[in-house]
N, C-alpha and C positions, 0 to 999 in steps of 0.2 A: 738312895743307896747307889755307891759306886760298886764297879767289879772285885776293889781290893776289898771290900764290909762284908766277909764272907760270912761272920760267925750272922751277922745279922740278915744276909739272905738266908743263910740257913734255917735260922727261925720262919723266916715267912712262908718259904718254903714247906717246911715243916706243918705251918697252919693252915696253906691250905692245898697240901696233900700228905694227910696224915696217914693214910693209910700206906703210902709208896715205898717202901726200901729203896734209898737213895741209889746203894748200890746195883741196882739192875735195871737203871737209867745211860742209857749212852746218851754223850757229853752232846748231841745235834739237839738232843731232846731235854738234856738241862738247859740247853744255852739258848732256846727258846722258854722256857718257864721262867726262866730270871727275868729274861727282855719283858714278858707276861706281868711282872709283879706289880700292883701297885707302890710305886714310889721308888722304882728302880730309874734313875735318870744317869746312863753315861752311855758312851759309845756303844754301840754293837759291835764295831767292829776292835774296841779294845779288848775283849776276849780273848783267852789263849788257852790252853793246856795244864797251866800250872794252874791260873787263876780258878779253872773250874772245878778240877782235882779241892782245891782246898775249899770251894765251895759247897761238893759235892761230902766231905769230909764234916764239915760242919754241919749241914744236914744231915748227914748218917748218926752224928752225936748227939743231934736233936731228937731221930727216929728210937733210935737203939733204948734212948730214958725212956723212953715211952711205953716201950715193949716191957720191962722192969716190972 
């Protein structure tokens, strides 16, 4: 997974911290869980602001079905 496969870090994410509300994650502490993931392979240092937002986004769509 690169930084732009958001909907699908969002899923991993999702699996394995199902319990988290995406949304009361600051972006220091996403941007270490992605780097964390199994099968996440790109820069760290290609990160930015938007990329995490829409990462963080994706996971909240994953968390939110959940809660349903």
């Amino acid at each position: 997974m690169k930084w732009t496969d958001a909907e699908d870090i969002g899923i991993s994410l999702h699996e394995q911290f199902p319990d988290i509300d995406p949304l009361t994650v600051r972006f220091t502490d996403l941007r270490a869980k992605v780097l964390a993931l199994p099968g996440f392979d790109d820069d760290a240092k290609a990160s930015n602001e938007p990329k995490l937002e829409a990462i963080q986004m994706a996971w909240y769509e994953e968390w939110k079905d959940s809660q349903e």
